[in-house]
C-alpha positions as YAML, in Angstrom:
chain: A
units: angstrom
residues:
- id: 1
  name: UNK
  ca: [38.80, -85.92, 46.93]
- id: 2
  name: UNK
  ca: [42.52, -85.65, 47.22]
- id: 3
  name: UNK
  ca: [42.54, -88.68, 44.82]
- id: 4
  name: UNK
  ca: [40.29, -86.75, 42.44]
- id: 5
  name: UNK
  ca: [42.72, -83.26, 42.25]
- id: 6
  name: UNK
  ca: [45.72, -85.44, 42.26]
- id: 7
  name: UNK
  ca: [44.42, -86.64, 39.02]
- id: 8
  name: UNK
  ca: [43.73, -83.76, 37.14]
- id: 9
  name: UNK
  ca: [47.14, -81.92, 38.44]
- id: 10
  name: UNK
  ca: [48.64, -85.07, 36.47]
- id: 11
  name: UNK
  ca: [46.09, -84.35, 33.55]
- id: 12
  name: UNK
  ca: [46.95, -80.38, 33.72]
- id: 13
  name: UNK
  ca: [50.57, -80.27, 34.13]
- id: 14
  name: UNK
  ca: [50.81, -82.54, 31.00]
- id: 15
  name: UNK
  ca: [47.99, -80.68, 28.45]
- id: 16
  name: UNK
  ca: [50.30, -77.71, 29.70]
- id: 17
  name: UNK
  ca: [53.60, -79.70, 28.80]
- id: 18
  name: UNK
  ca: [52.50, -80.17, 25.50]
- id: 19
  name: UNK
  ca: [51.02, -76.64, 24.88]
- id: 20
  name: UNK
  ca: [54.56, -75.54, 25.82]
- id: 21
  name: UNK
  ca: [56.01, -77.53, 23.27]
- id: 22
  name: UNK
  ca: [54.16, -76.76, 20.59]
- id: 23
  name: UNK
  ca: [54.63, -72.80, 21.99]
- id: 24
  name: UNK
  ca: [58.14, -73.36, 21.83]
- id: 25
  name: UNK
  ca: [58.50, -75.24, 18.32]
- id: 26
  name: UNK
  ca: [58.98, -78.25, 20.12]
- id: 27
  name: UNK
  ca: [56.06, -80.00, 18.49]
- id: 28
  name: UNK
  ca: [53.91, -78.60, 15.45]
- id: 29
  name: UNK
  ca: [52.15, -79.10, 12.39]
- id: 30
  name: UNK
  ca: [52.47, -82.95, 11.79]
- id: 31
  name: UNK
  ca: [54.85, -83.77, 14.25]
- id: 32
  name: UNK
  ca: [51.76, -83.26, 16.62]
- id: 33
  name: UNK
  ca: [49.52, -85.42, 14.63]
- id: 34
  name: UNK
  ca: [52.42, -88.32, 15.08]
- id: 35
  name: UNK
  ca: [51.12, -88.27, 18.58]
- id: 36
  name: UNK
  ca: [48.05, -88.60, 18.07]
- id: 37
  name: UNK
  ca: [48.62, -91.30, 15.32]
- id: 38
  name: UNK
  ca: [51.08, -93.43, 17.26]
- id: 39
  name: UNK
  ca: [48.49, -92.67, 20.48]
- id: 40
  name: UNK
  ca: [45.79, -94.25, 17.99]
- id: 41
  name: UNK
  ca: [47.04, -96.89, 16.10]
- id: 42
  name: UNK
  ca: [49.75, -98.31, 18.39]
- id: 43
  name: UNK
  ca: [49.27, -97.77, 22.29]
- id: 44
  name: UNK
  ca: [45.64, -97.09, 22.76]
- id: 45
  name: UNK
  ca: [44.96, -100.36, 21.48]
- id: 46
  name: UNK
  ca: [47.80, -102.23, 23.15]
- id: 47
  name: UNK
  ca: [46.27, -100.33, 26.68]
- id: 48
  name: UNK
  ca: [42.58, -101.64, 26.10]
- id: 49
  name: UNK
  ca: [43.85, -105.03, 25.27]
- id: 50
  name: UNK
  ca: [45.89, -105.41, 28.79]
- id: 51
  name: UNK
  ca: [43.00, -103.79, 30.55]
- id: 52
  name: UNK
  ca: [40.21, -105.50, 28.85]
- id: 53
  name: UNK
  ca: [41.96, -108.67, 28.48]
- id: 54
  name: UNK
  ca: [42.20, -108.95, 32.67]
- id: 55
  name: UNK
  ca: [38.33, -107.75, 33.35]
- id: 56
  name: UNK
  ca: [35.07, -108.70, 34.56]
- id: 57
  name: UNK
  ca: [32.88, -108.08, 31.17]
- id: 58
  name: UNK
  ca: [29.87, -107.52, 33.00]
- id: 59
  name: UNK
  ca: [30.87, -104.20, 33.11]
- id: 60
  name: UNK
  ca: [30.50, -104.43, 29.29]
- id: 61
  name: UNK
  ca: [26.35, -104.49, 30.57]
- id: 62
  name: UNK
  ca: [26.89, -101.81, 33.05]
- id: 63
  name: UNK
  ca: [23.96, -99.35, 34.41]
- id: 64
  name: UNK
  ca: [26.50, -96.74, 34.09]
- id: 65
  name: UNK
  ca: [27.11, -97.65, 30.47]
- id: 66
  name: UNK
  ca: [22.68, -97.79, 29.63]
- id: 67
  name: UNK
  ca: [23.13, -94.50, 32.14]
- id: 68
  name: UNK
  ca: [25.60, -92.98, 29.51]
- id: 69
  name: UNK
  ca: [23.74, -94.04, 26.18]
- id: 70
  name: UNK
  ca: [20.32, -92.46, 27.36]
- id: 71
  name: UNK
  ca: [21.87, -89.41, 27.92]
- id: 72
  name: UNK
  ca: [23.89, -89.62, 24.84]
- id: 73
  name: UNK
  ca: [20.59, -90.37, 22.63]
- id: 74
  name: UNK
  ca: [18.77, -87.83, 24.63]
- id: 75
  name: UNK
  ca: [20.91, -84.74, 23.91]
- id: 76
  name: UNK
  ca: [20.79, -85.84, 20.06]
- id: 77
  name: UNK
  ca: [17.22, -85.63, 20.39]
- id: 78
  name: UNK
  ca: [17.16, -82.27, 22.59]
- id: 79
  name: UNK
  ca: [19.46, -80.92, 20.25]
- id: 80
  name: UNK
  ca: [17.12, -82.10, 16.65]
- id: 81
  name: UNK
  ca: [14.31, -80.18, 18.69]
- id: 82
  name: UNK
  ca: [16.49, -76.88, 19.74]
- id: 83
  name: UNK
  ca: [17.84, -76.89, 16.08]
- id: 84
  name: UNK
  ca: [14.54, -77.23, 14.85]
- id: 85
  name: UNK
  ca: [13.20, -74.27, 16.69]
- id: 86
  name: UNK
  ca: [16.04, -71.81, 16.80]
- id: 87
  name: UNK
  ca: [18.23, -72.01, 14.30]
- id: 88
  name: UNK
  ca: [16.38, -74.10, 10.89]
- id: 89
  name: UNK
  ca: [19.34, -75.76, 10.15]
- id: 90
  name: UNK
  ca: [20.05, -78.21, 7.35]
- id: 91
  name: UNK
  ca: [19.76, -82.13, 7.53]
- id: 92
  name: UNK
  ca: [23.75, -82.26, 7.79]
- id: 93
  name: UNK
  ca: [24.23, -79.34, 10.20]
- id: 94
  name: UNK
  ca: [21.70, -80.28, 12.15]
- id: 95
  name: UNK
  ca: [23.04, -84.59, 12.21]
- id: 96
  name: UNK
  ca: [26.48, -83.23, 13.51]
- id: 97
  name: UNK
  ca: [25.08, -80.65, 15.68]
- id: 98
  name: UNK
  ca: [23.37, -83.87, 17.10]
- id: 99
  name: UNK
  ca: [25.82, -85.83, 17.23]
- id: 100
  name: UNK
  ca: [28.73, -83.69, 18.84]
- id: 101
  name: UNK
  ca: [25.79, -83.11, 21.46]
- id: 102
  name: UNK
  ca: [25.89, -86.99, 22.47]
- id: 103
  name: UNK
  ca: [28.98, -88.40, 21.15]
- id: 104
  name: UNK
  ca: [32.22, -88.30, 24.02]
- id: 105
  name: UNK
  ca: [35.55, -88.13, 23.45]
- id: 106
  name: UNK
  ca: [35.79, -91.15, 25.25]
- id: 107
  name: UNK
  ca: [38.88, -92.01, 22.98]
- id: 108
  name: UNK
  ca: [41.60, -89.44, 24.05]
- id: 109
  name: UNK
  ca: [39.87, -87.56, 26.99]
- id: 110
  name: UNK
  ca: [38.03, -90.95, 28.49]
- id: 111
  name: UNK
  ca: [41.21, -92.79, 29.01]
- id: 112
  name: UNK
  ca: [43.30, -90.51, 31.20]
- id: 113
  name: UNK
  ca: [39.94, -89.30, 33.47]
- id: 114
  name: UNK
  ca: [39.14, -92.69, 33.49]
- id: 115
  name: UNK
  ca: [43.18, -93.49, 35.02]
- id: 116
  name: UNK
  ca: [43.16, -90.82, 37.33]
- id: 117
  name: UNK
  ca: [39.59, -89.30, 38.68]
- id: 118
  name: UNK
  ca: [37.11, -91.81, 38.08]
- id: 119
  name: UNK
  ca: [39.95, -94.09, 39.14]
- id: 120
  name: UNK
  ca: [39.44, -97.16, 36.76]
- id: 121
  name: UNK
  ca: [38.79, -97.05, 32.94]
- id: 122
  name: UNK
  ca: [37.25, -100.30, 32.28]
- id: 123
  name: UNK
  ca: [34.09, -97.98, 31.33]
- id: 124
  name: UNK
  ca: [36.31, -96.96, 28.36]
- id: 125
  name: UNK
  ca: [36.09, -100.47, 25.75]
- id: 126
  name: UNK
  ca: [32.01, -100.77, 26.12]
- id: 127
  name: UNK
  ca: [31.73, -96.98, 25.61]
- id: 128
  name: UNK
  ca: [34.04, -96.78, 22.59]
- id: 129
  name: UNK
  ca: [32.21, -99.90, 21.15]
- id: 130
  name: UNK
  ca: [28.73, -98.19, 21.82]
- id: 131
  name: UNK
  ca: [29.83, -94.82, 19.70]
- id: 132
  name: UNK
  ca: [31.67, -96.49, 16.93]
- id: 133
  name: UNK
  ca: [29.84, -99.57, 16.28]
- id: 134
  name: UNK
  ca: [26.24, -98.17, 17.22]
- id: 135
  name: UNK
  ca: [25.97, -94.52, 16.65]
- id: 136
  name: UNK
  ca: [28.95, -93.81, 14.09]
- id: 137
  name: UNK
  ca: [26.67, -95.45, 11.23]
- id: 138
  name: UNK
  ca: [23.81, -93.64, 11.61]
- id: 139
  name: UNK
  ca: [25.51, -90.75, 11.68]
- id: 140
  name: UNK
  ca: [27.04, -91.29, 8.60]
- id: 141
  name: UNK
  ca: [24.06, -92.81, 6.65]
- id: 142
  name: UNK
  ca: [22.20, -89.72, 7.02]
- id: 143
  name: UNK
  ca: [25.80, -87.72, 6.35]
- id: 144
  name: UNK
  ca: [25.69, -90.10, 3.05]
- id: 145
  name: UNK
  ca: [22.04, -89.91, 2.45]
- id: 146
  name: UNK
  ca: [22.70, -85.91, 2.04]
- id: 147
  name: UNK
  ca: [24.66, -86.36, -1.22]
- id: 148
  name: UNK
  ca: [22.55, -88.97, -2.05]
- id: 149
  name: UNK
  ca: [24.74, -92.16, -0.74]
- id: 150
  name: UNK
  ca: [23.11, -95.15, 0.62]
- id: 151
  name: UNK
  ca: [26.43, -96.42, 1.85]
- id: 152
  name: UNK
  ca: [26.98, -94.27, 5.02]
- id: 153
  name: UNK
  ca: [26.33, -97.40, 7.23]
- id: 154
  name: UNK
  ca: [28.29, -99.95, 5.51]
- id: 155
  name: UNK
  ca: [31.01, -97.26, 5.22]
- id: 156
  name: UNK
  ca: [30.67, -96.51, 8.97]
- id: 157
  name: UNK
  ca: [30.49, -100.87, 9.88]
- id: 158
  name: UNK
  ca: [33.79, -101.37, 7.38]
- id: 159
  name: UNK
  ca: [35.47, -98.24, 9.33]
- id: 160
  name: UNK
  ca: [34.30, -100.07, 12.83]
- id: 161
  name: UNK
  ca: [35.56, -103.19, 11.84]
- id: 162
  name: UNK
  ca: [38.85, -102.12, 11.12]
- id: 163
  name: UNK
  ca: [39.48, -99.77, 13.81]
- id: 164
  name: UNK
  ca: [42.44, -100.23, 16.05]
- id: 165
  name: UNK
  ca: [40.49, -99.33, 19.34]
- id: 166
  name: UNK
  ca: [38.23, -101.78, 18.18]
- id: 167
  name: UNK
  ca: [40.61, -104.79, 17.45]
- id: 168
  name: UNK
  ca: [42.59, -103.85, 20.95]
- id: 169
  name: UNK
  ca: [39.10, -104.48, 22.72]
- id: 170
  name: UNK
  ca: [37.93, -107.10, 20.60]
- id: 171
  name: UNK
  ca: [41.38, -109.12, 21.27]
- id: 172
  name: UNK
  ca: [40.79, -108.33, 24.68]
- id: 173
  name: UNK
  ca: [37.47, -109.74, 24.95]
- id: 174
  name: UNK
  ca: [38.53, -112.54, 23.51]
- id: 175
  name: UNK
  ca: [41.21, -113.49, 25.85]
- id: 176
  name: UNK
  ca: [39.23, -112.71, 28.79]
- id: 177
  name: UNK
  ca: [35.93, -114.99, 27.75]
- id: 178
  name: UNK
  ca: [38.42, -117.72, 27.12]
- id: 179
  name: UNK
  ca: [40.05, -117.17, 30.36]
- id: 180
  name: UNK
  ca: [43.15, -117.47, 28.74]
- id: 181
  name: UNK
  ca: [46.41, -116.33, 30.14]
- id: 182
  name: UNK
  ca: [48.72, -114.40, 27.62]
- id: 183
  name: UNK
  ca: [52.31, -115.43, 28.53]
- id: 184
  name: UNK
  ca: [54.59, -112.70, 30.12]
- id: 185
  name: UNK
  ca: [56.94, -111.99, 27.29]
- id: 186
  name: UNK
  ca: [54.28, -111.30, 25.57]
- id: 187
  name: UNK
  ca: [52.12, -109.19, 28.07]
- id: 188
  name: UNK
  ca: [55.26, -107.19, 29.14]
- id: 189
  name: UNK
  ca: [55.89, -105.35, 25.79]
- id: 190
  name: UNK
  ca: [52.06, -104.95, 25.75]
- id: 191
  name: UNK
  ca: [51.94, -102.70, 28.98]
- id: 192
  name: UNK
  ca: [54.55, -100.96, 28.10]
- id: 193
  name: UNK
  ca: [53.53, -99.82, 25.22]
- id: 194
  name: UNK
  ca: [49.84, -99.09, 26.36]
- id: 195
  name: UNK
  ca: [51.56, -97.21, 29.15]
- id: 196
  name: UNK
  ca: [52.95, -94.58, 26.71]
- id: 197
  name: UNK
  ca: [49.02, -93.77, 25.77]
- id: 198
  name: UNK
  ca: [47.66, -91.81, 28.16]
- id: 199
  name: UNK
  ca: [50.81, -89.41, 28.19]
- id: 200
  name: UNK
  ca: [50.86, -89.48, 24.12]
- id: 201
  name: UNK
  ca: [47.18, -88.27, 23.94]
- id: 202
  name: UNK
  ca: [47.52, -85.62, 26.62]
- id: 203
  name: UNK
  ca: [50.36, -84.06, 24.77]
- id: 204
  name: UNK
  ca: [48.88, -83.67, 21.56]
- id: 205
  name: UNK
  ca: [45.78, -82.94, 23.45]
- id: 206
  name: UNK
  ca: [47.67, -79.60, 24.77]
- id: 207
  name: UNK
  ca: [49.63, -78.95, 21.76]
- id: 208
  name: UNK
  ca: [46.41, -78.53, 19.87]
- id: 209
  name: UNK
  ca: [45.60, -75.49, 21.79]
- id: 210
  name: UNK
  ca: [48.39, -73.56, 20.29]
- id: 211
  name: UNK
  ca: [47.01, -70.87, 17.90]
- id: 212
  name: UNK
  ca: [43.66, -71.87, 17.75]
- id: 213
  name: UNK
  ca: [41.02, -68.96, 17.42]
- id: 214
  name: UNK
  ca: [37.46, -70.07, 18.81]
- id: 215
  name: UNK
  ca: [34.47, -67.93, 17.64]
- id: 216
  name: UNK
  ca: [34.29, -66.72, 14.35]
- id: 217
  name: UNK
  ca: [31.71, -64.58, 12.52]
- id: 218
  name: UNK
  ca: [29.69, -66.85, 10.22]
- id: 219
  name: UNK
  ca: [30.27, -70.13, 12.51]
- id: 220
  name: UNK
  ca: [26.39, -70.83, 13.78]
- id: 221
  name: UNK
  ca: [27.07, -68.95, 17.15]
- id: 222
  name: UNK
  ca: [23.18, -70.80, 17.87]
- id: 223
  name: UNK
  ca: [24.07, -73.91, 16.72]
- id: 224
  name: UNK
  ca: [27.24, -73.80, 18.52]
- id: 225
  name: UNK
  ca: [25.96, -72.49, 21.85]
- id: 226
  name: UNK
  ca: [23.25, -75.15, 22.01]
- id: 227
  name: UNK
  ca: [25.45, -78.25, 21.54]
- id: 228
  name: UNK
  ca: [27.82, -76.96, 24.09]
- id: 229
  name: UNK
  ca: [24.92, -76.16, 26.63]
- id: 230
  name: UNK
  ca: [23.80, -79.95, 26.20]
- id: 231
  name: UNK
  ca: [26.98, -81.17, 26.02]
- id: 232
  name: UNK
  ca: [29.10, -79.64, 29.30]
- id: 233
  name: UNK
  ca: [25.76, -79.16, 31.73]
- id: 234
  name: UNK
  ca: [22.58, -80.53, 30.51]
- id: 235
  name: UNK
  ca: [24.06, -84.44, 29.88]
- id: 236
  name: UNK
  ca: [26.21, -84.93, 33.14]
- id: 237
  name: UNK
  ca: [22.71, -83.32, 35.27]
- id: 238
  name: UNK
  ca: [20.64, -86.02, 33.15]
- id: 239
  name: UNK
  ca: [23.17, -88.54, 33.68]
- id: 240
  name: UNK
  ca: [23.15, -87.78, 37.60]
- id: 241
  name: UNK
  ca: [19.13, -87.86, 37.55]
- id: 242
  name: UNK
  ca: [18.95, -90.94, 36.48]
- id: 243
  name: UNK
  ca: [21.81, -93.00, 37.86]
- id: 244
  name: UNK
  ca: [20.78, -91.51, 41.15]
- id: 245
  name: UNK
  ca: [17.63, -90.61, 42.00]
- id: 246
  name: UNK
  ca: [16.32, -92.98, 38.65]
- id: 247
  name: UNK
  ca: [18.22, -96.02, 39.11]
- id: 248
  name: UNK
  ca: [19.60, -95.63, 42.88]
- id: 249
  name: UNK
  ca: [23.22, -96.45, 41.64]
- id: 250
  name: UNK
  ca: [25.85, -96.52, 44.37]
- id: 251
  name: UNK
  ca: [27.81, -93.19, 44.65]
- id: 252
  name: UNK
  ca: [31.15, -94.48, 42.50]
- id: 253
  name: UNK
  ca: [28.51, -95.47, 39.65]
- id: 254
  name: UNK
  ca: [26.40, -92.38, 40.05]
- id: 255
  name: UNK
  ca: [29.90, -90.51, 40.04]
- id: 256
  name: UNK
  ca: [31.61, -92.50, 37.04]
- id: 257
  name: UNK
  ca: [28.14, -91.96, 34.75]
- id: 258
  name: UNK
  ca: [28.03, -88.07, 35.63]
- id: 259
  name: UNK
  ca: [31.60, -87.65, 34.68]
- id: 260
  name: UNK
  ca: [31.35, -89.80, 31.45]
- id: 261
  name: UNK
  ca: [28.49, -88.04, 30.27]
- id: 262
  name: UNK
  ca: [30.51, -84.58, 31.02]
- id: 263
  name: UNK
  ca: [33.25, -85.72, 28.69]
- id: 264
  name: UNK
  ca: [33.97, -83.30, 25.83]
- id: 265
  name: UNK
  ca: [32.73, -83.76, 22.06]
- id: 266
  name: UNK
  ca: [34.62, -86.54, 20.30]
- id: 267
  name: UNK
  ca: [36.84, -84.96, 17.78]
- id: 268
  name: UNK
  ca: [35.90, -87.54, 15.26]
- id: 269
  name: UNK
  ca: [32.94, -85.36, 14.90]
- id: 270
  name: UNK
  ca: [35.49, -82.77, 13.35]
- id: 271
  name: UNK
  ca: [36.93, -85.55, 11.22]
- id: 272
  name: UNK
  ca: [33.37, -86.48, 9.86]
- id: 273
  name: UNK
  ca: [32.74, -82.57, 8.97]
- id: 274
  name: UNK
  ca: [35.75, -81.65, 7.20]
- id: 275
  name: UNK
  ca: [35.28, -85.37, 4.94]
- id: 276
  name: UNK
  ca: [31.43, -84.33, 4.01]
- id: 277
  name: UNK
  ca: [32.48, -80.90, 3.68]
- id: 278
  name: UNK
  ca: [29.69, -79.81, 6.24]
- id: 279
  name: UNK
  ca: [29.42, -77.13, 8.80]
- id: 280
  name: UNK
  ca: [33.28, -77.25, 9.80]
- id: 281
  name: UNK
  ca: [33.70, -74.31, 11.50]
- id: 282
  name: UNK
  ca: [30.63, -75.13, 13.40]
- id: 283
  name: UNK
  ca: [32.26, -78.65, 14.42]
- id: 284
  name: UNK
  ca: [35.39, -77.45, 15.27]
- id: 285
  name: UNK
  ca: [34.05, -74.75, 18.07]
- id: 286
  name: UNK
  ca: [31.61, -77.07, 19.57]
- id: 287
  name: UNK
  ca: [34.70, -79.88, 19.72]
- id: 288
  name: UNK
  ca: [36.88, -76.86, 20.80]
- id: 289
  name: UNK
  ca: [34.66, -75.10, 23.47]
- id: 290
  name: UNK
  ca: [33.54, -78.66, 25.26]
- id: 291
  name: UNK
  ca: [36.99, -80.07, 25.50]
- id: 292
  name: UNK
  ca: [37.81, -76.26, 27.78]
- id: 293
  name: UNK
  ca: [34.50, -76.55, 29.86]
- id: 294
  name: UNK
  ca: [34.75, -80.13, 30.52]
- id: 295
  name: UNK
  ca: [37.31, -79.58, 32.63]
- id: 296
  name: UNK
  ca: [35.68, -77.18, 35.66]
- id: 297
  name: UNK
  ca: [32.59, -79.14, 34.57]
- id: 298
  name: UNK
  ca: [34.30, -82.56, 35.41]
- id: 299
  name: UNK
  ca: [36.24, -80.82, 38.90]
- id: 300
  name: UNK
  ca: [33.07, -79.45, 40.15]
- id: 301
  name: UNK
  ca: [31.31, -82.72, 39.76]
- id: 302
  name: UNK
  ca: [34.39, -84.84, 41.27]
- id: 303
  name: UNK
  ca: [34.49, -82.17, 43.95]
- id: 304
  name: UNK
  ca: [30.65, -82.41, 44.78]
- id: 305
  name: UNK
  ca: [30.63, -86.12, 44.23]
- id: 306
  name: UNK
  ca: [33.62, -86.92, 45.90]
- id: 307
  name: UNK
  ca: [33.61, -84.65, 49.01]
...
């Protein structure tokens, strides 16, 4: 447990570095999003390759990672049904309302809870690969589908294809099926610059909060209530039914597919409302209300867990 609260003093002290920076000028506007860019393109992928590239990949066939996709399809489905019954939302609402109820920010969030509560983020690569080559093109066929596109699934494999993330686990993959040995003056620059991730993604992470206004009038308070319920409380309690009592997972893999599950929405789901001009505001709380609760969410379950 000390492990565990080690961990998120790291995580804290950093969001709260970079919320001070951006509260102090420091870091605004699109110097923020050069974070999150360089975070992205450059030393995500260089981390997942040097972690990947060194592991077992039957963790790519994990119970913890069938464990998180249940409970991922499951809240789309809970959430279809809600929608359906409380609010009579469109076919677009109601696909992202779904989706931010499943889909993680396993990206940004997943890699430094991963590093320093779960205490390994080899879960990471199979989880990213399960969102964006799996369930990022049929969210955006239907997304497509509403303007009367049949492309939203060769739009979404292109986007997959091309990824960074996905070419820094893919690489990775490679070198560890061929049990190939990357030479050191190549690996060196590698680790370095994977080790700037985690810190990159954190500050931007923080600096986001800076002058953000949650709730709005107009914003689908239903909509946005129910994907946050599923997301923050009802997935990580599913996930812990059925990794433990289900499955009879030992406690680190009961523990690593609660706290996956409890991982905020992904703020690609954000990105995907603002491009089809859909429910934005709606997006943006659900994405903006998770990523707060997660945290107590994830510290009570490390603290139960873990004690």
């Amino acid at each position: 447990m000390q492990g565990v609260a080690t961990g998120f003093a790291i995580i804290l002290v950093v969001i709260a570095a970079g919320f001070i920076a951006a509260k102090t000028g420091v870091v605004s506007g699109e110097n923020r999003l050069v974070l999150n860019r360089v975070a992205f393109y450059v030393a995500s992928p260089a981390l997942l390759f040097s972690i990947v590239s060194h592991s077992d990949l039957a963790i790519m066939v994990s119970p913890v990672i069938l464990v998180s996709a249940i409970t991922a399809i499951t809240m789309a489905v809970l959430f279809v049904i809600g929608s359906r019954l409380f609010s009579r939302a469109d076919v677009g609402t109601t696909t992202l309302g779904a989706a931010a109820s499943g889909y993680s920010n396993v990206n940004n969030i997943g890699l430094p809870v991963g590093m320093y509560v779960i205490g390994e983020i080899s879960y990471v690569p199979p989880l990213i690969i399960m969102q964006v080559v799996f369930f990022a093109p049929v969210i955006l066929a239907v997304l497509e589908a509403t303007r009367g596109s049949n492309r939203g699934a060769w739009v979404a494999l292109s986007r997959a294809l091309t990824n960074p993330i996905i070419i820094g686990t893919g690489a990775g993959v490679i070198v560890s099926l061929a049990g190939w040995t990357v030479p050191e003056v190549i690996m060196a620059p590698v680790d370095m610059i994977g080790g700037a991730a985690i810190p990159l993604v954190l500050l931007s992470f923080g600096a986001s909060f800076h002058g953000q206004k949650m709730l709005e009038r107009g914003t689908g308070l239903r909509i946005v209530a129910l994907a946050t319920l599923l997301k923050t409380l009802v997935a990580p309690l599913l996930a812990w039914v059925l990794a433990g009592p289900v499955l009879g997972l030992d406690a680190h893999s009961v523990f690593a597919a609660t706290v996956i599950s409890a991982l905020p929405t992904a703020q690609n789901m954000y990105n995907y409302a603002a491009t089809y001009g859909k429910s934005e505001l709606i997006v943006r709380n659900i994405v903006f209300i998770t990523t707060f609760a997660s945290l107590p969410v994830i510290f009570a379950i490390a603290f139960m867990l873990q004690a």
